[in-house]
PDB file of N, CA, C and O in Angstrom:
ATOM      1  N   UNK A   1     -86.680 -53.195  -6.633  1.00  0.00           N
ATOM      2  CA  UNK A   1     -85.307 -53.068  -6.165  1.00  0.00           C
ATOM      3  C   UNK A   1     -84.391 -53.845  -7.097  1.00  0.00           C
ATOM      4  O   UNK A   1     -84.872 -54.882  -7.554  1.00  0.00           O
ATOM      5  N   UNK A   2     -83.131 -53.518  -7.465  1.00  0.00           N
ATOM      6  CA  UNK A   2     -82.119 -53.944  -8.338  1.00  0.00           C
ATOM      7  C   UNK A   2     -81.671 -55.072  -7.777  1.00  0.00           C
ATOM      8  O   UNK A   2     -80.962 -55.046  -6.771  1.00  0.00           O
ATOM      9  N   UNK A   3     -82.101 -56.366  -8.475  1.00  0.00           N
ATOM     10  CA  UNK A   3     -81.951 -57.432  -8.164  1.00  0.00           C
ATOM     11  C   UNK A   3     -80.443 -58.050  -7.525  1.00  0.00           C
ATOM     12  O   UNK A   3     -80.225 -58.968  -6.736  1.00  0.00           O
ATOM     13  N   UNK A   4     -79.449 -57.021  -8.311  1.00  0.00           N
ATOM     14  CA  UNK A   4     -77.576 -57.543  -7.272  1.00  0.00           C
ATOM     15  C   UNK A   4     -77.715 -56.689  -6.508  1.00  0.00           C
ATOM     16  O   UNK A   4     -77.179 -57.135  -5.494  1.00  0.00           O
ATOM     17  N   UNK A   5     -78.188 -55.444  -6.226  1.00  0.00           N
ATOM     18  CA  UNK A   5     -78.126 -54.807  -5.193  1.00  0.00           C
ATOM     19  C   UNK A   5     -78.621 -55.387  -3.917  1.00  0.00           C
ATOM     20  O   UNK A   5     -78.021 -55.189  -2.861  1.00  0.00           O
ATOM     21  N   UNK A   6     -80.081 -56.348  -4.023  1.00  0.00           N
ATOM     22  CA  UNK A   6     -81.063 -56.995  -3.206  1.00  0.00           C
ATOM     23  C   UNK A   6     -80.160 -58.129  -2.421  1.00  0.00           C
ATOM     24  O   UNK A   6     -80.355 -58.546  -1.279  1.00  0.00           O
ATOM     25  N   UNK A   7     -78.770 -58.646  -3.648  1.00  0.00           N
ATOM     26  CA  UNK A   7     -77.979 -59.570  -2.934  1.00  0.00           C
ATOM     27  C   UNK A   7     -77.173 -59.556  -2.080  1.00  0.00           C
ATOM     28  O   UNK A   7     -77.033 -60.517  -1.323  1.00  0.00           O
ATOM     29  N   UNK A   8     -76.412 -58.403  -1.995  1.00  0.00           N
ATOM     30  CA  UNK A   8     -75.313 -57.383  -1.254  1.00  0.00           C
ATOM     31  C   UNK A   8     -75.540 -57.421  -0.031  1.00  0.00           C
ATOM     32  O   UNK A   8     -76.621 -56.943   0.313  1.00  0.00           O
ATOM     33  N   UNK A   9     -74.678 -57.961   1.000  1.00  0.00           N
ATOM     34  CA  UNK A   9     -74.557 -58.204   2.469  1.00  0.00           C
ATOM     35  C   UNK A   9     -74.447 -57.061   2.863  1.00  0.00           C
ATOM     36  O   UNK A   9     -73.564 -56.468   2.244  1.00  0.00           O
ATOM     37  N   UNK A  10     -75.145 -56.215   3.931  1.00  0.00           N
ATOM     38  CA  UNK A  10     -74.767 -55.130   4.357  1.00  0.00           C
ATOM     39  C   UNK A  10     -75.252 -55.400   5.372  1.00  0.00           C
ATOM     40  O   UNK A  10     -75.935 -56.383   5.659  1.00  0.00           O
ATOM     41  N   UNK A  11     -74.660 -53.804   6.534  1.00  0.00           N
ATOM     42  CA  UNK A  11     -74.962 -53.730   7.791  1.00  0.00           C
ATOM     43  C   UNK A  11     -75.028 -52.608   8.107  1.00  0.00           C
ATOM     44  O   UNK A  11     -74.718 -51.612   7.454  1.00  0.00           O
ATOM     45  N   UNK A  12     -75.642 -52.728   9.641  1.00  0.00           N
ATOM     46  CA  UNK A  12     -76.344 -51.036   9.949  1.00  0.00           C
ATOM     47  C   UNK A  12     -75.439 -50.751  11.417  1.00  0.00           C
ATOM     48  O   UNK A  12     -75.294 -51.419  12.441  1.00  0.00           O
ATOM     49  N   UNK A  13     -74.991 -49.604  11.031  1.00  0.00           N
ATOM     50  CA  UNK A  13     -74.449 -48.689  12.169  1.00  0.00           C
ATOM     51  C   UNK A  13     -75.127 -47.777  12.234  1.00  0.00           C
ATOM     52  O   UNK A  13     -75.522 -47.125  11.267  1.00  0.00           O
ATOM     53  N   UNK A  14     -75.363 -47.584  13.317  1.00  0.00           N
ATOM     54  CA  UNK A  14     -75.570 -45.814  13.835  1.00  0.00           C
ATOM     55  C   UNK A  14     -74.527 -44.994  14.041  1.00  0.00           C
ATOM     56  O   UNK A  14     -73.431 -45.112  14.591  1.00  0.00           O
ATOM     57  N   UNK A  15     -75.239 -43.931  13.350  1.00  0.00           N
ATOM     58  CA  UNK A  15     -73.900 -42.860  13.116  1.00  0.00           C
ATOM     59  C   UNK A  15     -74.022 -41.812  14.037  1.00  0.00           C
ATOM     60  O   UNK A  15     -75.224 -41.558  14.116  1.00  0.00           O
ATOM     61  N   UNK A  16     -73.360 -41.059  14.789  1.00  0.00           N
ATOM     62  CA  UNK A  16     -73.616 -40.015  15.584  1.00  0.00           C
ATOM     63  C   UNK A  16     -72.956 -38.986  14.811  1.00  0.00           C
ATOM     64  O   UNK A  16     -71.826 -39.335  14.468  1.00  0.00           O
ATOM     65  N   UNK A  17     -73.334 -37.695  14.380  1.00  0.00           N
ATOM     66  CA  UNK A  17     -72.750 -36.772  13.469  1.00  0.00           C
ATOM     67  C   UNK A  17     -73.341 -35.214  14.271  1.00  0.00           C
ATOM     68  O   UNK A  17     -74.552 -35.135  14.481  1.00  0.00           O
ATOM     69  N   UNK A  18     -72.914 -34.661  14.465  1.00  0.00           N
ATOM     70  CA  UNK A  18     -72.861 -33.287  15.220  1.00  0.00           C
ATOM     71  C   UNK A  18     -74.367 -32.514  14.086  1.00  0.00           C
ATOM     72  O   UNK A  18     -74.817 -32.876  12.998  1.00  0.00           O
ATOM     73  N   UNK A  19     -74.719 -31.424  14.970  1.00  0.00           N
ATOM     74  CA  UNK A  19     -76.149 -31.470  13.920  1.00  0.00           C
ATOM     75  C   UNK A  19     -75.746 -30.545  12.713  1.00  0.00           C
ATOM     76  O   UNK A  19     -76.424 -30.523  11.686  1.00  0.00           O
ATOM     77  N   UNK A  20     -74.457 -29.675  12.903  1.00  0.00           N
ATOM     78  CA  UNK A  20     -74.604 -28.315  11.706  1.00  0.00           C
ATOM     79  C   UNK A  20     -73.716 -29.908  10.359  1.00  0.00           C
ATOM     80  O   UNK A  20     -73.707 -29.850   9.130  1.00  0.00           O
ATOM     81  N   UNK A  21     -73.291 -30.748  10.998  1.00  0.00           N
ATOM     82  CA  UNK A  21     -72.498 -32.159   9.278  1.00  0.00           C
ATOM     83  C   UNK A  21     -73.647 -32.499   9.272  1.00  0.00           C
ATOM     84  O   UNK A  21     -73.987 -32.391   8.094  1.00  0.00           O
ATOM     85  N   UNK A  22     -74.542 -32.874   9.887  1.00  0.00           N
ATOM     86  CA  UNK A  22     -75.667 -33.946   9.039  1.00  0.00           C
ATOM     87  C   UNK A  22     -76.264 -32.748   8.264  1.00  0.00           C
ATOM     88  O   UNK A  22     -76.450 -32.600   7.056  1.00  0.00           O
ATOM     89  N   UNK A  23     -76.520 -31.892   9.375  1.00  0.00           N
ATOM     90  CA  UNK A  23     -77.753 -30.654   8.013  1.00  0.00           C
ATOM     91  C   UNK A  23     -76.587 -30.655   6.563  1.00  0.00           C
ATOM     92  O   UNK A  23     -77.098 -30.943   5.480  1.00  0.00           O
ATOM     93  N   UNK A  24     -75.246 -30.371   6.589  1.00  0.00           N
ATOM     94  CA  UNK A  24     -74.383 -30.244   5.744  1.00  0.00           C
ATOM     95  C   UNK A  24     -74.660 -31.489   4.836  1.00  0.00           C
ATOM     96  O   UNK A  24     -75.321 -31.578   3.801  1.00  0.00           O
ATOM     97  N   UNK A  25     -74.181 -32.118   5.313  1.00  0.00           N
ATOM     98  CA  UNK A  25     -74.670 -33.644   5.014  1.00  0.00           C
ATOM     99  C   UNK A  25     -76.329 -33.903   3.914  1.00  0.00           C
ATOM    100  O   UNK A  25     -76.694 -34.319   2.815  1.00  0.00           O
ATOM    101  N   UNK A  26     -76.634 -33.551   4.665  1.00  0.00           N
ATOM    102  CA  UNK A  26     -78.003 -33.186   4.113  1.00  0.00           C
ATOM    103  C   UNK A  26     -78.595 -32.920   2.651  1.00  0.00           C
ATOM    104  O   UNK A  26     -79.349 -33.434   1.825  1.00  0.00           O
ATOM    105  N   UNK A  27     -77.669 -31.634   2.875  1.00  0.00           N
ATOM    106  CA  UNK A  27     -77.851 -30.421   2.057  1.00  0.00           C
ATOM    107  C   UNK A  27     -77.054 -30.744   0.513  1.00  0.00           C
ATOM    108  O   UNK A  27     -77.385 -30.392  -0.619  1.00  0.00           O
ATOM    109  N   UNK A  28     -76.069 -31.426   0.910  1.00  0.00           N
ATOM    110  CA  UNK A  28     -75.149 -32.102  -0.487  1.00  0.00           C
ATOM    111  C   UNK A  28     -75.666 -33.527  -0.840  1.00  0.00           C
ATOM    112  O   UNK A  28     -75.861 -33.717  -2.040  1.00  0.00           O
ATOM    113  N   UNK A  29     -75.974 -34.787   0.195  1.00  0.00           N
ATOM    114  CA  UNK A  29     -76.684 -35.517  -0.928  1.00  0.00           C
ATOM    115  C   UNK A  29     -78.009 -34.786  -1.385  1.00  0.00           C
ATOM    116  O   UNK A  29     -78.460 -35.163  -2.467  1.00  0.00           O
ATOM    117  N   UNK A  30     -78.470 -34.121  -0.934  1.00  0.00           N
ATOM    118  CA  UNK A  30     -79.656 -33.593  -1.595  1.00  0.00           C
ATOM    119  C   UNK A  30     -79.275 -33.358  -2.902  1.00  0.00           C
ATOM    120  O   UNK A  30     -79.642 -34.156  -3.765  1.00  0.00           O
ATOM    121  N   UNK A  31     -78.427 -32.152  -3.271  1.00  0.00           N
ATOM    122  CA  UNK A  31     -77.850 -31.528  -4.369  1.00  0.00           C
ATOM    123  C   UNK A  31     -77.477 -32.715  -5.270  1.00  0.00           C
ATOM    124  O   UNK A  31     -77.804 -32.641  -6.455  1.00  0.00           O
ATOM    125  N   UNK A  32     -76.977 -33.549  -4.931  1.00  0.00           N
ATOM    126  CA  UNK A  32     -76.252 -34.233  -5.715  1.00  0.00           C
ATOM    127  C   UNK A  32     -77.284 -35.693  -6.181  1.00  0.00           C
ATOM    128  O   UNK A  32     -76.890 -36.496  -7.027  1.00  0.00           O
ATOM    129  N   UNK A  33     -78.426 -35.812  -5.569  1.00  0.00           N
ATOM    130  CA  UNK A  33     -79.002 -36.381  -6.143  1.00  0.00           C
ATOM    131  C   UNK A  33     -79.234 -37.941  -5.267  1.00  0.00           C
ATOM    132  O   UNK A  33     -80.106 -38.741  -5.607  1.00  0.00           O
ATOM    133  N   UNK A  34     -78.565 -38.108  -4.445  1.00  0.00           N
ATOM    134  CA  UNK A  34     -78.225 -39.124  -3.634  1.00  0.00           C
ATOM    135  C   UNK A  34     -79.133 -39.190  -2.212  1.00  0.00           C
ATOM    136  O   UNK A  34     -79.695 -38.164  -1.827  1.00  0.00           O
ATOM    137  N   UNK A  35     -79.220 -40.158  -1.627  1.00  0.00           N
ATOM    138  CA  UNK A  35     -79.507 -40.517   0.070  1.00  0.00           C
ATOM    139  C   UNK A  35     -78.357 -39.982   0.851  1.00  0.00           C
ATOM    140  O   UNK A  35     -77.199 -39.896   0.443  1.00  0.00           O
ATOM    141  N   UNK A  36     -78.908 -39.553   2.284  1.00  0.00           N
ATOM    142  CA  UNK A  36     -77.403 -39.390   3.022  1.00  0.00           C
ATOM    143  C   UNK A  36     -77.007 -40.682   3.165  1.00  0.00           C
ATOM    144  O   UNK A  36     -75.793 -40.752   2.969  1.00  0.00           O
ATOM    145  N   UNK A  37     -77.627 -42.031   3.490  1.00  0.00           N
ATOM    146  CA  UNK A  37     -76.790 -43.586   3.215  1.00  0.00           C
ATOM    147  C   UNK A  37     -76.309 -43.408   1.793  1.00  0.00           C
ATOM    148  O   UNK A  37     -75.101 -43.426   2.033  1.00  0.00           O
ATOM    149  N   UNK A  38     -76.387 -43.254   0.520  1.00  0.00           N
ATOM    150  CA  UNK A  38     -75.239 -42.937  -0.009  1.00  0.00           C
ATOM    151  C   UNK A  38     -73.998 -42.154  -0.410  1.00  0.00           C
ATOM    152  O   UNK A  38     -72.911 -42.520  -0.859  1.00  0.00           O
ATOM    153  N   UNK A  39     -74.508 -40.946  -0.104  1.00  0.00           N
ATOM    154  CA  UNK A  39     -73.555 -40.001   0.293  1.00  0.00           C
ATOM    155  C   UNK A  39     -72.457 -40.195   1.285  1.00  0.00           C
ATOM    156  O   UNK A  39     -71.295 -39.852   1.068  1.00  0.00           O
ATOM    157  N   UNK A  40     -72.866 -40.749   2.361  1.00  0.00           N
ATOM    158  CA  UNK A  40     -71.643 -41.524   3.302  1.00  0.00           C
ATOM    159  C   UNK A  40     -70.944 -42.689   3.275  1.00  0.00           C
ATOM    160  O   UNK A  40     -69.832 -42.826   3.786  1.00  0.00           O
ATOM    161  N   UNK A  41     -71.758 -43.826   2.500  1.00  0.00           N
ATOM    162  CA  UNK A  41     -71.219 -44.857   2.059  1.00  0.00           C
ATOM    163  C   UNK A  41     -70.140 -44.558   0.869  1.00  0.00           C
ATOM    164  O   UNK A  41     -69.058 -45.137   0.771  1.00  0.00           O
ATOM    165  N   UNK A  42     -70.605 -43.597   0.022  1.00  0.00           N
ATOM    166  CA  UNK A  42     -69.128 -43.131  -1.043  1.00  0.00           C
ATOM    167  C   UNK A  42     -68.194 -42.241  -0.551  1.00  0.00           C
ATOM    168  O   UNK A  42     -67.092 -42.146  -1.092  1.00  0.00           O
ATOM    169  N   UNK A  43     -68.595 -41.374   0.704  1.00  0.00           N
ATOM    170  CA  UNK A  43     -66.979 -40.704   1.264  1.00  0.00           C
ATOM    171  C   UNK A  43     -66.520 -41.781   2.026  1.00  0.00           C
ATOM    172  O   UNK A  43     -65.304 -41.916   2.161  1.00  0.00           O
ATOM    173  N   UNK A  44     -67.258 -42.535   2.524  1.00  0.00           N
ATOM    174  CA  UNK A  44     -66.151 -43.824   3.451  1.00  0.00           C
ATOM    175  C   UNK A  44     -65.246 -44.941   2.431  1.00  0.00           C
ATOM    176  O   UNK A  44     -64.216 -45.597   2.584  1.00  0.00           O
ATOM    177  N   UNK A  45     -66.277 -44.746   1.285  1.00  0.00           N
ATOM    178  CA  UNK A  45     -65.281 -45.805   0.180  1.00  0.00           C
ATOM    179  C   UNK A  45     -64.104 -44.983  -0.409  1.00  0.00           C
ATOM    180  O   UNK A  45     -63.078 -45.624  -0.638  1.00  0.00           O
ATOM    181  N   UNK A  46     -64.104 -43.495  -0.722  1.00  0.00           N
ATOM    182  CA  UNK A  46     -63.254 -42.663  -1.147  1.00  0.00           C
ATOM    183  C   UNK A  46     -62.200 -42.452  -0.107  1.00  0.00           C
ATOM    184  O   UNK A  46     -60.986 -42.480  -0.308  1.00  0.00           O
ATOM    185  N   UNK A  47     -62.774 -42.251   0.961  1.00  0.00           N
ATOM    186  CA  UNK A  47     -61.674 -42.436   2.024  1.00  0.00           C
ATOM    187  C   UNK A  47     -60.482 -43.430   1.981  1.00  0.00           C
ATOM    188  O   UNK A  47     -59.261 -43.351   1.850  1.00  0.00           O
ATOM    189  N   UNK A  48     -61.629 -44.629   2.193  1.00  0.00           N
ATOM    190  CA  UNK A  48     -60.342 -45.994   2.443  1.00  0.00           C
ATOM    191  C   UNK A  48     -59.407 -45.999   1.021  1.00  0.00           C
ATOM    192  O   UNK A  48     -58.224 -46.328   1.116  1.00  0.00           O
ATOM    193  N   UNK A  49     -60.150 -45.508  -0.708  1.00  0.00           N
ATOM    194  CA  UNK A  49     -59.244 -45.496  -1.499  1.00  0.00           C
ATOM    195  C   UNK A  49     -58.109 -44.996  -1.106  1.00  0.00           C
ATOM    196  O   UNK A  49     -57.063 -45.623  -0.944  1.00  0.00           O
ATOM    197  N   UNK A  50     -58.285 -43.889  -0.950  1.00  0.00           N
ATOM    198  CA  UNK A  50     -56.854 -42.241  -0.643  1.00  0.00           C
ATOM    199  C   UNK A  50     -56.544 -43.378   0.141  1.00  0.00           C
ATOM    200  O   UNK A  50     -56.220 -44.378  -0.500  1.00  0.00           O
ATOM    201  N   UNK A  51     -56.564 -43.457   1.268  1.00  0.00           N
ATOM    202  CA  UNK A  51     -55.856 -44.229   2.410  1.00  0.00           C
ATOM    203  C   UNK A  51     -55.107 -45.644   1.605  1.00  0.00           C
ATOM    204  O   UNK A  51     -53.891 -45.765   1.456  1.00  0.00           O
ATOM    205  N   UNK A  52     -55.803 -46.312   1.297  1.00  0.00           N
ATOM    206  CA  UNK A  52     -55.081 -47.638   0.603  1.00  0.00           C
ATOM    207  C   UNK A  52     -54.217 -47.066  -0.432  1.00  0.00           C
ATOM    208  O   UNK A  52     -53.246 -47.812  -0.559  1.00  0.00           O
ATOM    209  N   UNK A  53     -54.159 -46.220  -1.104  1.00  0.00           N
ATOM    210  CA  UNK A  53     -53.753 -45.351  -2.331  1.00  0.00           C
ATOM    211  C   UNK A  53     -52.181 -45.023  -1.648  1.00  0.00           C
ATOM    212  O   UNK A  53     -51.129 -45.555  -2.000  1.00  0.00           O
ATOM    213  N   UNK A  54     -52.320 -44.212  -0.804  1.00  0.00           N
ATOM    214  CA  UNK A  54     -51.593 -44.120  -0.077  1.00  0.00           C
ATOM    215  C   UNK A  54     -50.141 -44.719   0.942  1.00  0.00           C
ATOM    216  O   UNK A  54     -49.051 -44.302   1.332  1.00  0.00           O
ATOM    217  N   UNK A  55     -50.995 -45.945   1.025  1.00  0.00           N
ATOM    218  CA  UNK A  55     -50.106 -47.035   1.876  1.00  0.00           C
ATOM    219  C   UNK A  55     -49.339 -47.708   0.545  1.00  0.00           C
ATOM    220  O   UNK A  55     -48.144 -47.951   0.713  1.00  0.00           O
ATOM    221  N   UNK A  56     -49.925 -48.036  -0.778  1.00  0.00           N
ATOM    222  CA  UNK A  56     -49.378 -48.259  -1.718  1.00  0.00           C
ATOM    223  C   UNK A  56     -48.312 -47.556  -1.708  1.00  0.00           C
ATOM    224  O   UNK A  56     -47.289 -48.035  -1.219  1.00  0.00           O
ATOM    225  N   UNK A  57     -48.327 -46.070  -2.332  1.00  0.00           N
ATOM    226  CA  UNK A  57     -46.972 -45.145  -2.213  1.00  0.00           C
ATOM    227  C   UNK A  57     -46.158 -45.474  -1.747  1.00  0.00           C
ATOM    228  O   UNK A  57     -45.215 -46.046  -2.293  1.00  0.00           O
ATOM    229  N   UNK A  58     -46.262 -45.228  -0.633  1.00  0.00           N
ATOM    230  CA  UNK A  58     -45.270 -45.742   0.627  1.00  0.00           C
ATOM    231  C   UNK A  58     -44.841 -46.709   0.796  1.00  0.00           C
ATOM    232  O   UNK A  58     -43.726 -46.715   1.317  1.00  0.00           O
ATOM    233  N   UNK A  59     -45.417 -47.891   0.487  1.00  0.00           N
ATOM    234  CA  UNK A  59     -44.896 -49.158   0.279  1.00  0.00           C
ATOM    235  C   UNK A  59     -43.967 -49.000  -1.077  1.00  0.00           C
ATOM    236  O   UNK A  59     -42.931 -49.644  -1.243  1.00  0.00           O
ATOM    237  N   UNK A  60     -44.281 -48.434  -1.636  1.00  0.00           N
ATOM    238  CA  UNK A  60     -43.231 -48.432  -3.132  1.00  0.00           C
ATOM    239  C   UNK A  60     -42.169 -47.792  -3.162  1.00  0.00           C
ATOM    240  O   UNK A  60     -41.223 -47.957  -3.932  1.00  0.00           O
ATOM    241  N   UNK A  61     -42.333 -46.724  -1.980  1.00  0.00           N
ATOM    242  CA  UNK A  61     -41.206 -45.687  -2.042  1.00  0.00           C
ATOM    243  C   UNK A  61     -40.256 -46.246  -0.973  1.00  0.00           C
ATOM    244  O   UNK A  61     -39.101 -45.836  -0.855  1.00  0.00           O
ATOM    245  N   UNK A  62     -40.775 -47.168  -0.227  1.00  0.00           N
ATOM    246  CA  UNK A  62     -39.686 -48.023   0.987  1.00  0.00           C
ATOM    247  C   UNK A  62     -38.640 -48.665   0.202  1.00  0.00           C
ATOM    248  O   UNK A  62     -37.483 -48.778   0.607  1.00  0.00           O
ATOM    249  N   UNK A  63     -39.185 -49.211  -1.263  1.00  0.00           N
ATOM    250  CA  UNK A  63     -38.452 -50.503  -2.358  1.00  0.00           C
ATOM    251  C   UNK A  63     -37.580 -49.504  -2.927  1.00  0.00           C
ATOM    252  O   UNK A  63     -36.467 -49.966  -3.174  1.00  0.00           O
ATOM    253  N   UNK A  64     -37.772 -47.866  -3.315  1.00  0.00           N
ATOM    254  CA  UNK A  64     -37.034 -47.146  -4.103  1.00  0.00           C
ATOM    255  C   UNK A  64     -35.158 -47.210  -3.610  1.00  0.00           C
ATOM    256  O   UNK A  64     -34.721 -47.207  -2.459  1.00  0.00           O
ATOM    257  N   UNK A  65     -34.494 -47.253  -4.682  1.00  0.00           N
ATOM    258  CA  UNK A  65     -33.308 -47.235  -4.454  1.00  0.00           C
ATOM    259  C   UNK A  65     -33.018 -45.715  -4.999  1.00  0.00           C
ATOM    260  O   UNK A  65     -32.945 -45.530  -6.214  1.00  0.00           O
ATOM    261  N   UNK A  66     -32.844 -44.560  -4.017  1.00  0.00           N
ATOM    262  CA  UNK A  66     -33.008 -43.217  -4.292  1.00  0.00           C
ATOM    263  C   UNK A  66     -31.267 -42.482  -4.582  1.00  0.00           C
ATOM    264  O   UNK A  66     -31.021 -41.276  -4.566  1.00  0.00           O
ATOM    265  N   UNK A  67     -30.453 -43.380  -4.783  1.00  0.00           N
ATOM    266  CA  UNK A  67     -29.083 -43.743  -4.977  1.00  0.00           C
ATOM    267  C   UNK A  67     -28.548 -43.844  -6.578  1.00  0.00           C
ATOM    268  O   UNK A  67     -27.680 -43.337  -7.289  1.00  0.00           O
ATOM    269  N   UNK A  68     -29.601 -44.796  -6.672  1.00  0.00           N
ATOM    270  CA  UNK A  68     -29.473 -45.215  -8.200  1.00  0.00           C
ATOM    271  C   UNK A  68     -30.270 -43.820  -9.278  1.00  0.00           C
ATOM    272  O   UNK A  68     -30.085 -43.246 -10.352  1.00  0.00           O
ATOM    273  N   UNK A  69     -31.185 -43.825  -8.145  1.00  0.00           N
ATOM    274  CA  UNK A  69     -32.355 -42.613  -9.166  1.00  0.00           C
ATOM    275  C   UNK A  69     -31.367 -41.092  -9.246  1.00  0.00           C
ATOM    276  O   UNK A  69     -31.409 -40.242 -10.136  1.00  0.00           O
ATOM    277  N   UNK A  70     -30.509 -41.104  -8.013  1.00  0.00           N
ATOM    278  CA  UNK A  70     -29.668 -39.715  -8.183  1.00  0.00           C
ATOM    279  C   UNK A  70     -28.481 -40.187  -9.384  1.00  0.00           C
ATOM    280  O   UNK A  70     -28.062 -39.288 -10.113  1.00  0.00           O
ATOM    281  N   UNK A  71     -28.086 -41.232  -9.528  1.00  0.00           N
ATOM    282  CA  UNK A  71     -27.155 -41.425 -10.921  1.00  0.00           C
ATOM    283  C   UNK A  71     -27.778 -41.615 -11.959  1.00  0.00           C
ATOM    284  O   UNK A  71     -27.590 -40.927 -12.963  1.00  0.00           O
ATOM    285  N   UNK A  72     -28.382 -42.304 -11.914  1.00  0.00           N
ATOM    286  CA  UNK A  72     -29.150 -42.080 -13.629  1.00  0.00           C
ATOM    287  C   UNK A  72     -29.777 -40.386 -13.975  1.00  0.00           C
ATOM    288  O   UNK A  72     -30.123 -39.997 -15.091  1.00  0.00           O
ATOM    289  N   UNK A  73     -29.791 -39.900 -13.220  1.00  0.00           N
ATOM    290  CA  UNK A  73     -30.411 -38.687 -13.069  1.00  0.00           C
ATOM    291  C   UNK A  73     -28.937 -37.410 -13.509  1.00  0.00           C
ATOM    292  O   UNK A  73     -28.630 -36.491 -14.269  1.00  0.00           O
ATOM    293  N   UNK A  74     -28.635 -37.935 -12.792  1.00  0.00           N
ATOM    294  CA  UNK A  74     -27.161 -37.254 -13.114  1.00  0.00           C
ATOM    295  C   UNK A  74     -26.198 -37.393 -14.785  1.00  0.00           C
ATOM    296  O   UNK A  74     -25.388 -36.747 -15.450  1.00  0.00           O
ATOM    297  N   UNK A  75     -26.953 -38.676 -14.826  1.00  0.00           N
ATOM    298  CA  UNK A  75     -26.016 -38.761 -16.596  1.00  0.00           C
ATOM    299  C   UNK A  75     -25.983 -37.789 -17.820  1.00  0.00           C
ATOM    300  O   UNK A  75     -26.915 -37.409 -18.528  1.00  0.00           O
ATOM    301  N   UNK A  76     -24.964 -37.563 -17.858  1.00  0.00           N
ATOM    302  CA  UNK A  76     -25.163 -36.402 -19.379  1.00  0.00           C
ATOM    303  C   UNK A  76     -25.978 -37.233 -20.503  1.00  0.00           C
ATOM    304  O   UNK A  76     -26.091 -38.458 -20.522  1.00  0.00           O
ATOM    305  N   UNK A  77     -26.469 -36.409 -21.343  1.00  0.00           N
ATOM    306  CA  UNK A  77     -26.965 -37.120 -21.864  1.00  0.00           C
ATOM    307  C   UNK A  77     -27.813 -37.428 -22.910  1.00  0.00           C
ATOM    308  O   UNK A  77     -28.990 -37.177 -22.651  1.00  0.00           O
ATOM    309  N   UNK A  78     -27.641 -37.809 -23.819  1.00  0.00           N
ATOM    310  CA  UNK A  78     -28.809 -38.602 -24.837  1.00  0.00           C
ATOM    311  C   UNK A  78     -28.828 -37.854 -25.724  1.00  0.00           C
ATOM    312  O   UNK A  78     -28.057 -36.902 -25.601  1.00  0.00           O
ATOM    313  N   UNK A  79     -29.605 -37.907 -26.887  1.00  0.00           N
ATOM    314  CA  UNK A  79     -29.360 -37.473 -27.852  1.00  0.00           C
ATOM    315  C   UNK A  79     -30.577 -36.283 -28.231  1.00  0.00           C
ATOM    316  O   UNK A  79     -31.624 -36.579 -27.656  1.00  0.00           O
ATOM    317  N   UNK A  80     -30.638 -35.618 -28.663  1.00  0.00           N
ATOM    318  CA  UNK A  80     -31.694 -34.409 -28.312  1.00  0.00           C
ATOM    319  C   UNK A  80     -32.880 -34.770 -29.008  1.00  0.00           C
ATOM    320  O   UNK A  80     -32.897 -35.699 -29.815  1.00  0.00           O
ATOM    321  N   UNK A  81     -33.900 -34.057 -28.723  1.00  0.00           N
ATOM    322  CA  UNK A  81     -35.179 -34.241 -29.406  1.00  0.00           C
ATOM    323  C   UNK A  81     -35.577 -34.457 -31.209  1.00  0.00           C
ATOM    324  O   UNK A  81     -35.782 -33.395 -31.797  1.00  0.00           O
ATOM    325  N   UNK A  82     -35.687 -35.769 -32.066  1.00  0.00           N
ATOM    326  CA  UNK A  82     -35.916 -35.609 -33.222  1.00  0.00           C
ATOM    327  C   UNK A  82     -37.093 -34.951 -33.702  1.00  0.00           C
ATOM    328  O   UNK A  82     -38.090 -34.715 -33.021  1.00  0.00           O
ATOM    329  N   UNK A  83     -36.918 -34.650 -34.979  1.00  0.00           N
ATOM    330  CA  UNK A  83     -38.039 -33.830 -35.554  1.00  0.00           C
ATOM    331  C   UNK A  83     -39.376 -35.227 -35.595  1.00  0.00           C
ATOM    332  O   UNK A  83     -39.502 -36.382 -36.001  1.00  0.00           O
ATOM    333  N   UNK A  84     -40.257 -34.021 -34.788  1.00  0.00           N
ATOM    334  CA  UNK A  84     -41.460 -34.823 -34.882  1.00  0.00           C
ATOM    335  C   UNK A  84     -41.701 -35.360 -33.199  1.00  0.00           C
ATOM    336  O   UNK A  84     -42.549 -36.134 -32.757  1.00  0.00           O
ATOM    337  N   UNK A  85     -41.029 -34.905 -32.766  1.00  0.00           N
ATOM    338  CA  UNK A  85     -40.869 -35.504 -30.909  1.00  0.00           C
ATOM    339  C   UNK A  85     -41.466 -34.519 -30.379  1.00  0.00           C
ATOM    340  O   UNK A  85     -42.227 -34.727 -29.434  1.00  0.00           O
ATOM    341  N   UNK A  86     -41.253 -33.232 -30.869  1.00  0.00           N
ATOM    342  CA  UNK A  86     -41.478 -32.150 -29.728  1.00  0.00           C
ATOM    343  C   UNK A  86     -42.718 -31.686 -29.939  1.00  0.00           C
ATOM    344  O   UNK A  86     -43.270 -31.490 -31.022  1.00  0.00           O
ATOM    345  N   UNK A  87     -43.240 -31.476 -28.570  1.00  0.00           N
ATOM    346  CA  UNK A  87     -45.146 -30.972 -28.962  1.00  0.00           C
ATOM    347  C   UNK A  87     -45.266 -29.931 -29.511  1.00  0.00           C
ATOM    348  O   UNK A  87     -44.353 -29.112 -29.408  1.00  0.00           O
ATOM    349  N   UNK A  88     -46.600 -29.587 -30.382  1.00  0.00           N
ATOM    350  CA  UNK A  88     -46.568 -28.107 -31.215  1.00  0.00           C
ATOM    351  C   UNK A  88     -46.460 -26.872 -30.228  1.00  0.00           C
ATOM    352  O   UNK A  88     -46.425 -25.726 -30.675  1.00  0.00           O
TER     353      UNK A  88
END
């Protein structure tokens, strides 16, 4: 066994999962090469990302001053693309 893995605090829940997700369940860590304990341990970590991912956004978009972003947005403006700026 992988000696930092051997160090790693973990804990055991029982999972109750309806029978046609676990066979599902099943059937994709199989494919993919994985345990269903890891197969569920990485959609619950992918989960909380999106979710934390998420609350980030939103926390950033509370700070947005969407006032300022419509005037700068609005400015005529700037000087046009130099040679060598524009993609082939």
């Amino acid at each position: 066994m992988n000696e930092a893995r051997a160090k790693r605090p973990t804990q055991n829940y029982a999972l109750r999962l309806p029978a046609s997700l676990k066979a599902e369940v099943e059937r994709v860590a199989h494919d993919e090469g994985a345990s269903i304990n890891q197969f569920i341990a990485t959609a619950v970590a992918e989960k909380l990302a999106a979710l934390k991912t998420a609350a980030y956004f939103a926390e950033k978009r509370a700070l947005a001053d969407f006032e300022a972003f419509d005037r700068i947005m609005a400015r005529s403006g700037g000087q046009p693309p130099q040679n060598g700026d524009r993609l082939p």
